[in-house]
C-alpha positions in Angstrom: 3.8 1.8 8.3 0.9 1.7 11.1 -1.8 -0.5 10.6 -4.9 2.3 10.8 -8.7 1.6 11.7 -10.9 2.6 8.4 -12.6 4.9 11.5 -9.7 6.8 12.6 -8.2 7.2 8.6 -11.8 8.8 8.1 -11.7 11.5 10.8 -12.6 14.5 9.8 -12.9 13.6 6.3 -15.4 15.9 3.9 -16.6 12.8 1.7 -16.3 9.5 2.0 -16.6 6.3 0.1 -18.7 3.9 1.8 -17.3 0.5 2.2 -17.2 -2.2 4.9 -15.4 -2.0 8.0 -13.5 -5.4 7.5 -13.3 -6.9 3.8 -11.3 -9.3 2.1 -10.8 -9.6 -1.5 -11.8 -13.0 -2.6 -8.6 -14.0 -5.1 -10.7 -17.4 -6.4 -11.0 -15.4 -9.9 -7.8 -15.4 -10.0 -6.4 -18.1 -9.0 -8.0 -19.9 -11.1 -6.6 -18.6 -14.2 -2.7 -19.7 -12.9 -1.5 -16.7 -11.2 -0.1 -16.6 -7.9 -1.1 -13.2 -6.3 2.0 -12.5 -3.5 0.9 -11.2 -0.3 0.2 -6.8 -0.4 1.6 -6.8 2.9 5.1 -7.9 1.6 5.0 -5.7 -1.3 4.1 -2.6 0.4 7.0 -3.5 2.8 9.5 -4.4 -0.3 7.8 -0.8 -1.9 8.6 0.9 1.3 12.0 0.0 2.1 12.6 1.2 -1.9 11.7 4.3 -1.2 13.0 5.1 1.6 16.7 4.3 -0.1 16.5 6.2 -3.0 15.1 9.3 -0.2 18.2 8.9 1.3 20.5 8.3 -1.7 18.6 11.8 -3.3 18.1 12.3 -6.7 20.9 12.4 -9.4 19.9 16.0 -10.0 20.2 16.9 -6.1 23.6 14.9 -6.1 25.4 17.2 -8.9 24.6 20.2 -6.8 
């Protein structure tokens, strides 16, 4: 993954949503109620690094042929 500016994802684009440059979610809400939120950078990594090993294990389908 490459981190990307919201400007240079946007290039080009048709339509887009407008939303700030630089936000943060504020997880006060929900922290409150008990839950621990784990960082999105670390899941999208862990969600990632799935992915890519079942791409290079292929599918069961792909395997029998």
């Amino acid at each position: 993954m490459t981190p990307v500016s919201t400007a240079e994802y946007t290039k080009g684009a048709d339509r887009v949503a407008v939303h700030p440059a630089n936000s943060c979610l504020d997880l006060s809400a929900i922290v409150a109620t008990g839950f621990t939120p784990r960082d999105s950078r670390a899941v999208a990594h862990e969600a990632a690094a799935a992915s890519g090993a079942r791409a290079q294990r292929g599918t069961r389908r792909e395997r029998e042929v």
